[in-house]
C-alpha positions, 0 to 999 in steps of 0.5 A: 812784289817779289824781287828776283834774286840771283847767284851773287844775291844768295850768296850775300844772304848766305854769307851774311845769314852765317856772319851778320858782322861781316865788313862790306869789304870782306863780304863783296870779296867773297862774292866777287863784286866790287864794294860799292856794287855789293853796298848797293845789293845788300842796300837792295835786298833791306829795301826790298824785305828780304834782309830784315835786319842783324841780330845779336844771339845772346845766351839767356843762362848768361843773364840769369834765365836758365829755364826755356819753355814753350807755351802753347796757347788756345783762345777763347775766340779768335775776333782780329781784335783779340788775335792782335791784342794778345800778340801785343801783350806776349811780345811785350813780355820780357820773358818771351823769346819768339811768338808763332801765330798757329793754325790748329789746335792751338793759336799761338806757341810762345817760346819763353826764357825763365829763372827758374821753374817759380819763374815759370809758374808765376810767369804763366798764371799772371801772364796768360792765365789772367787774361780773358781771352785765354782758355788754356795753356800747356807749357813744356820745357825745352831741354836744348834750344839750337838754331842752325847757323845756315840759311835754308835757301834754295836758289831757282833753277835757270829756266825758272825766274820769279816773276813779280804779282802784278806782271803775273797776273796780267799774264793770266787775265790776258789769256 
């Protein structure tokens, strides 16, 4: 179900994308709305899927990884059994950063945070090269690792409000 959104919800997206540490006061008197209208708003777009949590962004070479690399993974089959196992194992690695499923070439790209380049090495032979569903790996090494601290949202025209499946789909099958 997609949940219409309007100026005031991108604007507590935004707001909260930039600052997760924002006070309800703080952040309702920059949209506008009272504290307990904006609690209920924010309260709205977690249960709703949209606001999916608050995260920390901590510096890996603070803790001692001052390596990143990006591997990128080719499975020998792809059965969802397989898909699903693997996806578990990397996440529970504490090594990995991020885990993107691909389609193409390769099946998954795994962001990793490392000591050092034996780090690296070790991490890639007893990790993945080990497991049978693996049939090849390319690693590469990432120089610089920067998010941008703005959230890419691009609110909908007036004319243009999102309807939710359901509704939109008994539009089609009436005509």
């Amino acid at each position: 179900m997609l949940v219409a959104l309007d100026r005031i919800d991108f604007a507590i997206l935004r707001l909260l994308r930039n600052d997760g540490r924002l006070s309800n006061k703080e952040l309702a008197a920059k949209v506008g709305l009272a504290p307990s209208s904006c609690l209920a708003r924010v309260k709205r777009l977690g249960e709703s899927g949209i606001l999916r949590g608050f995260h920390a962004d901590i510096d890996p070479r603070a803790l001692g990884m001052s390596l990143q690399a990006m591997i990128a993974v080719r499975l020998t089959q792809h059965s969802r059994e397989i898909v699903e196992s693997f996806r578990a194992h990397v996440l529970a690695l504490p090594e990995t950063v991020a885990l993107y499923h691909l389609a193409g070439a390769d099946d998954f790209l795994v962001h990793v945070a490392v000591r050092d380049a034996d780090h690296l090495r070790d991490l890639a032979l007893d990790a993945f090269t080990r497991r049978s569903e693996v049939a090849r790996l390319e690693t590469s090494l990432v120089f610089e690792h920067a998010r941008p601290n703005t959230l890419p949202l691009v609110e909908p025209q007036e004319d243009s409000k999102p309807q939710d499946t359901k509704r939109a789909k008994n539009a089609r099958e009436s005509k």
